[in-house]
N, C-alpha and C positions, 0 to 999 in steps of 0.2 A: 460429055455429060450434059442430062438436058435441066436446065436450071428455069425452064419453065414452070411457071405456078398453073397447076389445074383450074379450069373453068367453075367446077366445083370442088371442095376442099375435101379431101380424103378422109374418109370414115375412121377411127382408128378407137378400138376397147381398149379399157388402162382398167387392169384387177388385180386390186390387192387388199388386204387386210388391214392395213394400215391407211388410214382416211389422209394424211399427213403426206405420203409418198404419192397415194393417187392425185392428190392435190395439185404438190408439186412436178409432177407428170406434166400434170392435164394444162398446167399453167404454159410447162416452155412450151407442149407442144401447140395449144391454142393460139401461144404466140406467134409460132410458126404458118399459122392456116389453116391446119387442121382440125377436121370436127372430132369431136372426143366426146366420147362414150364415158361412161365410169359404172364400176360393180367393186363390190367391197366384199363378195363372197363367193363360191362357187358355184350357187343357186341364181344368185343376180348375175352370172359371167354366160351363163346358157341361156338365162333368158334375154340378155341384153344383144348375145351375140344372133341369138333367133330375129330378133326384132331388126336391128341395124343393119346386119350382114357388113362388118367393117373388113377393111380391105388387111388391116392389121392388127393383130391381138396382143399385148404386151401383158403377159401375167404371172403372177407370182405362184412359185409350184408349193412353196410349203404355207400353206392357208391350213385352219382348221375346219374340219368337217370334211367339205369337198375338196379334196384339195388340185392344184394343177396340173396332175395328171391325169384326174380322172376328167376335168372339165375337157383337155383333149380331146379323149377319147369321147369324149359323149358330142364334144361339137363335129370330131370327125364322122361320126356314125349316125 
């Protein structure tokens, strides 16, 4: 296991609906070294994910509106 810390900190999107959980996300994982992204809908999850290109997307599927599956498929395509 490599327990090396990258040179630069790893991109990573946290989307959810709930400002409270992305909060708490964004917290340990900042704590951790990681750069953290944040969207709180399924509009700001595609455009944040366009802009940053994170290495990792952690999101929530049942949002309203857009919800996480359709961000998927719109980030896959």
């Amino acid at each position: 296991m490599n327990t090396a810390t990258p040179s630069t900190p790893l991109p990573i999107l946290v989307v959810d609906d709930d400002p409270a959980l992305v909060g708490a996300i964004s917290a340990l994982l900042t704590a951790s070294d990681y750069q953290v992204y944040a969207a709180y809908n399924g509009v700001e999850a595609v455009e944040q994910f366009d802009v940053t290109k994170p290495a990792l997307v952690l999101l929530d599927l049942a949002m309203p509106g857009r919800d996480g599956l359709n961000v998927i498929h719109e980030i896959r395509t």
